[in-house]
Every structure is written in structure tokens, then in C-alpha cells.
N, C-alpha and C positions, 0 to 999 in steps of 0.2 A: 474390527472397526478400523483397521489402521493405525499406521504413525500420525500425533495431532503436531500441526507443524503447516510452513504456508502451502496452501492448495491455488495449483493456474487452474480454470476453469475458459474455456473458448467454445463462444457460439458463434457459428454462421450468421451474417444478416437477417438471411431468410425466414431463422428460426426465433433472434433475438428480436426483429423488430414486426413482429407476427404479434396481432391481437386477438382474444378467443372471451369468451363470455365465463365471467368469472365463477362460473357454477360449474364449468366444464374442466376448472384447475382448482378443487376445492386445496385451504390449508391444511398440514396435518394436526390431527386432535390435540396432540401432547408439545407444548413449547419444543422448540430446539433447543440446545445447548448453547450457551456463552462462550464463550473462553478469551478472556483477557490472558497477556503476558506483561510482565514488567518487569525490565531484568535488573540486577540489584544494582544500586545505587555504584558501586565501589566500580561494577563491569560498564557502570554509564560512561563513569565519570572517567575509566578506562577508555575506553571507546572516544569520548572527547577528547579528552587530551592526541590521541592517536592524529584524529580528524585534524585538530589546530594546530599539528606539530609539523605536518606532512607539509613537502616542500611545495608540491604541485597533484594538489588533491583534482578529481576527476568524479562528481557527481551523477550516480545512473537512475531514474528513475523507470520507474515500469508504465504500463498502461494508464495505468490512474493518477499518474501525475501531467495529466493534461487539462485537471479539473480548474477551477478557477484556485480554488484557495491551495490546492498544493503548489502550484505551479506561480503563485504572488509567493508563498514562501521559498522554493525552489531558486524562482530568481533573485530574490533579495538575498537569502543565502549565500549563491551564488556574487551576486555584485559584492557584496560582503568581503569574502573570501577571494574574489578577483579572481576564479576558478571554473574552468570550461562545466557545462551540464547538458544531460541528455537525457 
């Protein structure tokens, strides 16, 4: 099955914005799997402190922070922290 951990996944146009009749992409029978991460409280709070200590922090976001709501947190964030983002 693989290592569980983050998956990039990229479709062409042609194939992401292609519509077909919903009987010709049935679901499969059995749910998929969930998988939440939450990583402990102690590595969080590591991790922040890290972020709010850093002189001239450097925010990267991936493809899905062009959404509306990442990208209102992203820049408030950012304005916040008075720190470049991409």
C-alpha cells in the first residue's frame, strides 16, 4: 500500500475539466479510508514557538492556498507577522 504521508497528485486540464455521465465513473463499494494527523500538542507548540521566534520568517503555500479561505488566512497571517508569502 505504501508509505501514508502527503500525496501531490496532477491532472492535465484536459482530463481534470472533462465531464462524463456519472454511471460511466461508478463509486467504489467499500468507503475509503480517513486518515487524520494531529501532531502532539508539545511538537505544536514547538513548531510555534519556532515560527514566532524566527527573525524573517518566509511563508510557502502549495496549490490550494489560492482558495478563498486559505489564502484570507495566509494573508492575515502574513500581515500579522509583517512577513513575505507565496
Amino acid at each position: 500500500m505504501g508509505r501514508p504521508g502527503p500525496v501531490f497528485l496532477e491532472l492535465p486540464p484536459d482530463i481534470l475539466n472533462i465531464s462524463i455521465p456519472e454511471q460511466e465513473a461508478p463509486l467504489p463499494k467499500q468507503p475509503t479510508r480517513k486518515y487524520t494527523v494531529h501532531p502532539d500538542d508539545a511538537d505544536l507548540k514547538q513548531a510555534a514557538d519556532l515560527i514566532n521566534s524566527a527573525k524573517q520568517p518566509l511563508f510557502l503555500g502549495g496549490s490550494g492556498a489560492d482558495s478563498v479561505v486559505a489564502a484570507t488566512r495566509s494573508d492575515s497571517s502574513s500581515r500579522r507577522r509583517e512577513s513575505p508569502s507565496s
